[in-house]
C-alpha positions in Angstrom: 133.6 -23.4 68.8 136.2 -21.6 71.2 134.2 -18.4 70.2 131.3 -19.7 70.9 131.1 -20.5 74.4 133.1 -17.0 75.0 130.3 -15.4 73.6 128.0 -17.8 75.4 129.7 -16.4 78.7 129.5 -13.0 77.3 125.6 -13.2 77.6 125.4 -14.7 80.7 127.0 -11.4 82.6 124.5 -9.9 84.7 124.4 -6.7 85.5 123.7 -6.2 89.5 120.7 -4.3 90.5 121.0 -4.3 94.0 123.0 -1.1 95.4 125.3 -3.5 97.7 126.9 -6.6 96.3 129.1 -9.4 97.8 130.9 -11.4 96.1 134.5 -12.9 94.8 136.5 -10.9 92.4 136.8 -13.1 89.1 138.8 -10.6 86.7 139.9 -6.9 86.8 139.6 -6.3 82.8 142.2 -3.9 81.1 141.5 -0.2 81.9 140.8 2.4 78.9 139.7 6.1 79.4 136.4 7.5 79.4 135.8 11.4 79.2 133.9 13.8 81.7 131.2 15.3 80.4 131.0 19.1 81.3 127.5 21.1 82.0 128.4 23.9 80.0 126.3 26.2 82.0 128.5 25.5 85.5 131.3 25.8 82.6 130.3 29.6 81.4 129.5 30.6 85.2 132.9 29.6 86.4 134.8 31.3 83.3 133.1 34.3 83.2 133.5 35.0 86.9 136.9 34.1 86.5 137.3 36.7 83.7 136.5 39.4 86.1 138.9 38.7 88.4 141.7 37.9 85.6 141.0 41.3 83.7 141.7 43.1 87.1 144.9 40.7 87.7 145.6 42.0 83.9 145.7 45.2 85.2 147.2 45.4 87.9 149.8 43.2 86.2 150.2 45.7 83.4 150.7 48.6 85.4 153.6 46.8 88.3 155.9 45.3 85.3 155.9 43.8 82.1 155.7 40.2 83.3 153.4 38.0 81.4 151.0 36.0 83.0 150.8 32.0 83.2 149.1 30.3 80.0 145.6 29.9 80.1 143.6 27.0 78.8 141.6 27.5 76.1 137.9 27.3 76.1 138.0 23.9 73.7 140.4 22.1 76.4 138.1 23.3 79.6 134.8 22.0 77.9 136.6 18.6 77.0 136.7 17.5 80.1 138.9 15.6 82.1 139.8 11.9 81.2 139.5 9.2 84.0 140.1 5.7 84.2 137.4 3.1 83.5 138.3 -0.2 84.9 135.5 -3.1 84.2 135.5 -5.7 86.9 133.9 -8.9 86.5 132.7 -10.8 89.9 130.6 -13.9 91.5 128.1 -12.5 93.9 126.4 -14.9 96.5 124.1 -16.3 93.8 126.8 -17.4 91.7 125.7 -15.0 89.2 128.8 -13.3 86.8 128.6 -9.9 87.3 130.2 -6.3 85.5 130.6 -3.4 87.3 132.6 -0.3 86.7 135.6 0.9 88.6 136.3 4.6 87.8 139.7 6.3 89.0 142.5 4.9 90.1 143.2 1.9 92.4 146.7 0.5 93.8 147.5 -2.8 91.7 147.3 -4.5 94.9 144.0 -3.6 96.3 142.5 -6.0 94.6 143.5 -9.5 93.3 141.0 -12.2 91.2 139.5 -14.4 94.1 139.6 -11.8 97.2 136.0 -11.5 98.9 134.4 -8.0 98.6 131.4 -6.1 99.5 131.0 -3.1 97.0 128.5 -0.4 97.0 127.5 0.7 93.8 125.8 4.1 91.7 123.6 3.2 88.7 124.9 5.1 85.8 123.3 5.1 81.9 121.0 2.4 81.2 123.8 1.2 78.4 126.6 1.4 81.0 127.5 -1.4 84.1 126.8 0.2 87.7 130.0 1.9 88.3 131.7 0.9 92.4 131.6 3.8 95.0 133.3 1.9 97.5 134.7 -1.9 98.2 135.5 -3.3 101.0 138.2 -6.3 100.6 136.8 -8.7 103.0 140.3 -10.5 102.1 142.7 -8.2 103.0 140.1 -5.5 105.5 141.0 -2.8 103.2 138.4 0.0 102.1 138.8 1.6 99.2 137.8 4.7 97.5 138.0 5.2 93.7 138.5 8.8 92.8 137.1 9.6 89.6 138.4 13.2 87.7 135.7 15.7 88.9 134.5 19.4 87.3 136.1 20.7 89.8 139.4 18.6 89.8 139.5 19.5 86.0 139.7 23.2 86.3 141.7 23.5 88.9 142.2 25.1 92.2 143.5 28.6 91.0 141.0 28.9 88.0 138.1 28.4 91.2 139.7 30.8 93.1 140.2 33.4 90.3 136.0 32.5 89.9 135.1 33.2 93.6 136.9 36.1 93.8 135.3 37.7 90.2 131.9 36.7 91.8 133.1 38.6 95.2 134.2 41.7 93.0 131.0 41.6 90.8 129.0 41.3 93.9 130.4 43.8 95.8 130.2 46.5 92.8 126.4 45.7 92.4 126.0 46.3 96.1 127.7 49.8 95.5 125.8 50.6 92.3 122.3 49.8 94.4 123.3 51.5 97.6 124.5 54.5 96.3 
């Protein structure tokens, strides 16, 4: 019977539909990870550009010393993606309504706290999936906070993005030569 009105409650969480919501936090449920999907066309652009540059690094490497260079990721691990942090958090909004939303990234342990008043902007997401929160505001405590979900970007890396803009610079600048001259 126990089971029972647990799943009774389980139906009777609403999923919010407006994009700002204000209510009391009920429950922060137990995190679990969730992976990044990865376009693989912004995958093959950034790689490939970044293989221009690292072949002229290669050789320029080659012909200084006989240092090895650092280890590259392979193409499986890049088009994983990036894991991040799904947090679901359950909450009362105005009309006394339960409510699920999605808290992706990381948040200090005490930013939030079951009963604290907050205002939280949310993004729709999949149809199967709770809005996921863009931003709260802690009406208890006057804190904003941010959650930073892993990104594309994030994922590759900051010298892999360099290494890209500067094979697109190189291919660009020898296709300027080939047409000019």
């Amino acid at each position: 019977m126990v089971k029972m009105d647990g799943d009774l409650e389980y139906r009777r969480i609403a999923r919010p539909t407006q994009r700002i919501v204000t209510g009391r936090v009920v429950r922060l449920m137990e995190g679990y990870p969730r992976e990044l999907k990865i376009g693989q066309p912004a995958l093959v652009a950034v790689v490939t550009a970044a293989s221009v540059m690292g072949l002229l690094l290669l050789a320029i490497r080659s012909l200084l010393s006989s240092a090895s260079g650092g280890a590259r990721r392979s193409w499986k691990e890049l088009r994983k993606g990036p894991e991040f942090l799904v947090t679901p958090l359950h909450l009362r909004d105005s009309d006394n309504r339960l409510c699920e939303v999605e808290l992706h990234g990381h948040l200090a342990q005490s930013a939030l706290h079951p009963s604290d008043w907050v205002q939280i902007t949310l993004k729709p997401q999949d149809p199967d999936l709770p809005p996921r929160v863009e931003r709260i505001v802690n009406i208890t405590t006057g804190q904003l906070l941010r959650p930073r979900p892993a990104t594309l970007w994030t994922h590759l890396g900051p010298p892999l993005l360099l290494q890209a803009v500067l094979g697109a610079l190189l291919v660009l600048v020898i296709a300027v030569v080939v047409v000019l001259f």
